[in-house]
C-alpha positions in Angstrom: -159.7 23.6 48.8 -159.3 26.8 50.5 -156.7 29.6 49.3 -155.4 32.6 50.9 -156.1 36.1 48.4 -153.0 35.5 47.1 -152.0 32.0 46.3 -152.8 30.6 43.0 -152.9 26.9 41.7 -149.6 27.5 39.9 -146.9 26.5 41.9 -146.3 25.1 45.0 -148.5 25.5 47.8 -147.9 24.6 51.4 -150.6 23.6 54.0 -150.1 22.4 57.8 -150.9 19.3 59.3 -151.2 18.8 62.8 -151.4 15.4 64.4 -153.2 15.1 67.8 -154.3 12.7 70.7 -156.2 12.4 73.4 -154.3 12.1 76.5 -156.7 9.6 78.0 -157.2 7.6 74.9 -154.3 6.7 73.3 -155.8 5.9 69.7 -157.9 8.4 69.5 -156.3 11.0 67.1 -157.2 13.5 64.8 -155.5 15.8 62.5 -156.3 19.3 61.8 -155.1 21.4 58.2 -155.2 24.7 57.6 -155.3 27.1 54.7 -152.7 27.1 51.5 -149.9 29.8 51.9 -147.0 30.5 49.2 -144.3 29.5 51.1 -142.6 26.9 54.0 -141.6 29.3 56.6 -145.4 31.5 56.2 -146.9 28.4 56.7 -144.7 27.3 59.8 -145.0 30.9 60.9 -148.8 30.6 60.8 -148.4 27.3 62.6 -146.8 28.7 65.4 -148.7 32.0 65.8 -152.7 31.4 64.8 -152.8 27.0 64.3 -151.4 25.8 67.9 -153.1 28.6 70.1 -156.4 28.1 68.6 -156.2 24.2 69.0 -154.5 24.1 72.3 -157.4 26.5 73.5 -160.1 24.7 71.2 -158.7 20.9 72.8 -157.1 21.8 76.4 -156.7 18.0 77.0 -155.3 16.7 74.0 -151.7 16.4 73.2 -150.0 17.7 70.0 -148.1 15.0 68.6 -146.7 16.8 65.3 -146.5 19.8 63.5 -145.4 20.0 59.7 -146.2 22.0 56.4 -147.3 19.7 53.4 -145.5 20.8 49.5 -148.4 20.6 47.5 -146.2 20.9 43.4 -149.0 21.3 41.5 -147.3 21.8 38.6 -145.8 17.9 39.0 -149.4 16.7 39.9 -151.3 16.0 37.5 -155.5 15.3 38.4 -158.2 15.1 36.3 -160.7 17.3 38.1 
C-alpha cells in the first residue's frame, strides 16, 4: 500500500477509484487508485486536480465512468497480515 508522508495506519484512510471504458469496446474497463490521503474532500480534491488530467491525457479515447473516494476504517478492520 502506498501512503502519503503523513497518513498513518491509524484511522481512516481514503483512496480514489476511478472506473473507465473504452469507447469502442464497451466491456473493456479498467479501474485506476491512487494514493491514501487523510481525508474525503483531499482525496476528491486530488481527484479532480492531479487523477483525471493525468488519465484523461494518459487514455484520450476512453471514457470515465466514475469517480469516488474509498473509507478505508482501519481501526474496524481487522487482518491478519
Amino acid at each position: 500500500m502506498q501512503l502519503t508522508g503523513l497518513t498513518r495506519l491509524s484511522g481512516n484512510m481514503w483512496t480514489p477509484l476511478v472506473l473507465m471504458c473504452s469507447m469502442y469496446v464497451s466491456t473493456e474497463c479498467t479501474t485506476y487508485g491512487g494514493p491514501v490521503f487523510k481525508t474525503e474532500a483531499i482525496c476528491y480534491e486530488q481527484i479532480q486536480t492531479i487523477g483525471l488530467p493525468y488519465l484523461k491525457h494518459k487514455f484520450p479515447s476512453a471514457k470515465i465512468l466514475q469517480i469516488k473516494c474509498v473509507n478505508w476504517d482501519v481501526i474496524k478492520t481487522k487482518t491478519n497480515t
